[in-house]
C-alpha positions in Angstrom: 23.5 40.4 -13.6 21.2 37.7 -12.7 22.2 34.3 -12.0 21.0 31.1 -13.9 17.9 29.3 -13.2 18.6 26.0 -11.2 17.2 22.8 -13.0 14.4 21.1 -11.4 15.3 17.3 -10.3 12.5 15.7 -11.6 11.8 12.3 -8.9 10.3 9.0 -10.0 9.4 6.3 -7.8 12.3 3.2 -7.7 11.6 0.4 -10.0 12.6 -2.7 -7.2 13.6 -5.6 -8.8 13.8 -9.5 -7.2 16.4 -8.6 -4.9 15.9 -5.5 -3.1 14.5 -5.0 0.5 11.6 -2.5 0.9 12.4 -0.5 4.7 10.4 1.9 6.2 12.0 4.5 7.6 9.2 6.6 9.2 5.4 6.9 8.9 6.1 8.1 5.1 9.6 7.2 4.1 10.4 3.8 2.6 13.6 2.4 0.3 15.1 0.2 -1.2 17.8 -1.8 -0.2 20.3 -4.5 -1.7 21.4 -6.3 1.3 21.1 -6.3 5.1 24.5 -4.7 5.6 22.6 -1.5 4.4 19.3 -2.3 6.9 22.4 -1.4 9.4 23.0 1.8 8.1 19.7 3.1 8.1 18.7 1.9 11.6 21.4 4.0 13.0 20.2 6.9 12.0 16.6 5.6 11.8 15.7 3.5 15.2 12.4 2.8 14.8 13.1 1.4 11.1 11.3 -2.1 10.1 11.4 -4.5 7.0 8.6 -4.4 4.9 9.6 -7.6 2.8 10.7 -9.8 5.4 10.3 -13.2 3.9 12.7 -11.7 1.1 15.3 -10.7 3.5 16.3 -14.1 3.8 18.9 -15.3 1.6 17.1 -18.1 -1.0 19.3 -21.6 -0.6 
């Protein structure tokens, strides 16, 4: 008896909106964000991590 066929998981890219934060993570490897608090989670496990959008990165007063 032969077991099913896995689905593929078909990607697209994110659709950013006003608020998110674009981060690299590596040479090839960039996402989204919502807030800083997440920028902290990713450089843990990603040191050399940088903002890509850092004038948005500021909060707007």
């Amino acid at each position: 008896m032969s077991t099913p066929r896995k689905e593929k998981t078909l990607f697209r890219p994110a659709q950013a909106d006003e608020d998110c934060i674009r981060v690299r993570l590596d040479h090839r490897t960039i996402v989204l964000i919502k807030n800083m608090a997440k920028f902290a989670y990713w450089k843990e496990r990603y040191p050399n991590a940088c903002l890509l959008d850092a004038e948005t990165a500021t909060p707007k007063g």
